[in-house]
C-alpha positions as CSV (number, residue, x, y, z in Angstrom):
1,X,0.0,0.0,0.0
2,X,1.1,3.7,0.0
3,X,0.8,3.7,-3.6
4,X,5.0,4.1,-3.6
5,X,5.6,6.0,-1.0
6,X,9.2,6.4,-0.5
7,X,10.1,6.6,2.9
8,X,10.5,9.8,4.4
9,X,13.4,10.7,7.7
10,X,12.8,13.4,9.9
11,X,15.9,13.7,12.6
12,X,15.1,9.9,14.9
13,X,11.7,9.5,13.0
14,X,11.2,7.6,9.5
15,X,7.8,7.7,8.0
16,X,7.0,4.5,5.8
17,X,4.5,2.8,4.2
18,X,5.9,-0.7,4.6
19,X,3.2,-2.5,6.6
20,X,6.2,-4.5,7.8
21,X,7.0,-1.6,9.9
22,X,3.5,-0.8,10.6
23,X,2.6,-3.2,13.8
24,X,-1.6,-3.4,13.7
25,X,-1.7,-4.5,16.9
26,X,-0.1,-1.3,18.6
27,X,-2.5,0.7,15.9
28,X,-5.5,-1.2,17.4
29,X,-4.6,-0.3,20.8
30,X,-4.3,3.4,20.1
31,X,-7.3,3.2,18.4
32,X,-9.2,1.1,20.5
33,X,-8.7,2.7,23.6
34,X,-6.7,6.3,23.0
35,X,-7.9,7.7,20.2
36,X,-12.0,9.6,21.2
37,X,-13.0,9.1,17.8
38,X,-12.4,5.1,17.9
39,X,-13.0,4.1,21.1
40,X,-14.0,0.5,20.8
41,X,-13.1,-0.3,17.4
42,X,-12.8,-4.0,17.1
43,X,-9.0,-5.6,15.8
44,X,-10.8,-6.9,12.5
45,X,-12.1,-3.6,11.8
46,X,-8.7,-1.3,12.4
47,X,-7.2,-4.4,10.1
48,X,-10.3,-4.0,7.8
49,X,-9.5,-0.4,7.5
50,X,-6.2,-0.7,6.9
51,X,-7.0,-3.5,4.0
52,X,-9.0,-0.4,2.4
53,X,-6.8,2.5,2.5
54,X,-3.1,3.5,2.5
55,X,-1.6,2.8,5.9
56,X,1.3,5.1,7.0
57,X,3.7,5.2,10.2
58,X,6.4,6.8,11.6
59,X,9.0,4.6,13.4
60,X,11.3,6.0,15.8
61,X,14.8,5.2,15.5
62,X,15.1,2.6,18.4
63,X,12.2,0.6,15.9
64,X,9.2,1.8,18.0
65,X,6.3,2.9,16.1
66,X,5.1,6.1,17.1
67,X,2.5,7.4,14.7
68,X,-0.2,6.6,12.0
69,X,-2.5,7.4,9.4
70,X,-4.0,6.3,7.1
71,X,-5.2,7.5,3.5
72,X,-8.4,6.8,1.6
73,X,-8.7,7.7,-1.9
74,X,-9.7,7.1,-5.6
75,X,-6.6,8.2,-6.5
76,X,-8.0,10.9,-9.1
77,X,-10.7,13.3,-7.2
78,X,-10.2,12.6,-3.7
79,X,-8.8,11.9,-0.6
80,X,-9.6,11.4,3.0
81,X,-6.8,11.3,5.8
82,X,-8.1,9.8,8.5
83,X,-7.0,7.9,12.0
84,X,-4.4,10.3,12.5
85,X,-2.6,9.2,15.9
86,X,1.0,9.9,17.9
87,X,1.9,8.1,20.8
88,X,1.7,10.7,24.1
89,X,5.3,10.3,24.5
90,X,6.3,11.4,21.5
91,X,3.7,14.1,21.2
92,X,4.8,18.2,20.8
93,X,7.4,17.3,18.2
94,X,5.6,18.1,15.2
95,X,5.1,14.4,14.0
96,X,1.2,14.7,13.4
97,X,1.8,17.4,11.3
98,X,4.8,16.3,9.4
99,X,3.2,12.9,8.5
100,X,0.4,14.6,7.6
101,X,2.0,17.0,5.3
102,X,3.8,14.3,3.7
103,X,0.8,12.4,2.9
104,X,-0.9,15.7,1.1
105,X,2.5,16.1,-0.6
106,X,2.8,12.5,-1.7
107,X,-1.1,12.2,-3.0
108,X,-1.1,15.8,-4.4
109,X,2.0,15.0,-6.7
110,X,-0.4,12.1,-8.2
111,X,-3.1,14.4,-9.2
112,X,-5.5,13.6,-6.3
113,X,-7.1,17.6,-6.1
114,X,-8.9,17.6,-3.0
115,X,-7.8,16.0,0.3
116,X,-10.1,16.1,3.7
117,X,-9.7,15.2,7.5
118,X,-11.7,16.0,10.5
119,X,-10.7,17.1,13.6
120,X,-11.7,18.2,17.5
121,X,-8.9,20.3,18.2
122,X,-5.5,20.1,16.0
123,X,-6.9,22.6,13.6
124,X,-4.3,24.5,13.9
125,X,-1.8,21.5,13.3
126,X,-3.4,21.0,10.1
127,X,-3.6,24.6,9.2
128,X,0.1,24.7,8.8
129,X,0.1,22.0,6.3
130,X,-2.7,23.8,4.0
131,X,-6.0,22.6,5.4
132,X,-8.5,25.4,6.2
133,X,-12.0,25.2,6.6
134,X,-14.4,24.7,4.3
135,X,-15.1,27.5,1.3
136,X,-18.8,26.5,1.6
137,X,-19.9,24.0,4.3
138,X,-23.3,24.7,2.7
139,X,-22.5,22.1,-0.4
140,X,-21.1,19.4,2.2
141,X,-23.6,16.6,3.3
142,X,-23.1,14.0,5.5
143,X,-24.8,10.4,7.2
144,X,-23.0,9.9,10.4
145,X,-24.1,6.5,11.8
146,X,-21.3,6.8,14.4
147,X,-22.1,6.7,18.3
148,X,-21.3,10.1,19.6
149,X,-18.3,11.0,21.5
C-alpha cells in the first residue's frame, strides 16, 4: 500500500509505508482505547480499515512505532486522511503534522485535487500544512451513523 511511497526521515523519526513496519496491533490499541473518535473499534475492523486504504507510520529510531494514518482515496478526485494518531510520549514534536504533510505532498503530486480530515482540536496542526476550513460547508452533506463521542 502507500501507492509508492518512499520513505521519508525526519531527525530519529522515518515515515514509511511498509506494513512490515506498521505493527496493527499497537495501531488497534491506540485506536481502540486512546484515540475519542475510535473508542471501541474491534481488531478486525482497524485491520479491515487498513486493508481499504493507505496505511502510514512513523517509526522511531530505536524501531518503536510512534504514529499513523492512514489514507483513503480514488486516486483521481479525492482523498480522505483519516486515524491520524501519535503516541503521548512522542507528542509536541511536530510528528502529526509532518506525516500529515507528507501524505498531502505524496497524494497531491499524483493528481488527487482535494484531500479532507476531521478534527476536534489540531486545527491548527493542520492549518500549517494547507487545510482550512471549508469555502462552503453549505454544499457538504453528511450520514453519520457513528455513536457520539
Amino acid at each position: 500500500m502507500g501507492e509508492d511511497f518512499e520513505e521519508r526521515v525526519r531527525g530519529d523519526y522515518r515515515m514509511s509505508a511498509d506494513p512490515r513496519r506498521l505493527d496493527v496491533e499497537v495501531i488497534h490499541r491506540w485506536l481502540s482505547s486512546e484515540a475519542y473518535w475510535a473508542r471501541g473499534r474491534t481488531r478486525e475492523e482497524v485491520e479491515r480499515s487498513i486493508a481499504h486504504s493507505n496505511l502510514y507510520g512513523v517509526v522511531h529510531d530505536s524501531g518503536e512505532l510512534v504514529a499513523c494514518a492512514r489514507m483513503v482515496t480514488d486516486h483521481v478526485s479525492f482523498g480522505w486522511i483519516g486515524d491520524v494518531f501519535v503516541e503521548a510520549s512522542h507528542r509536541g514534536r511536530g510528528l502529526g503534522g509532518w506525516m500529515v504533510g507528507e501524505i498531502v505532498d505524496h497524494w497531491s503530486a499524483r493528481g488527487v485535487r482535494r484531500i479532507m480530515l476531521a478534527t476536534r482540536d489540531a486545527h491548527q496542526v493542520y492549518a500549517r500544512v494547507g487545510f482550512t476550513a471549508l469555502a462552503h460547508p453549505e454544499r457538504m452533506m453528511e450520514i453519520d451513523r457513528r455513536t457520539p463521542f
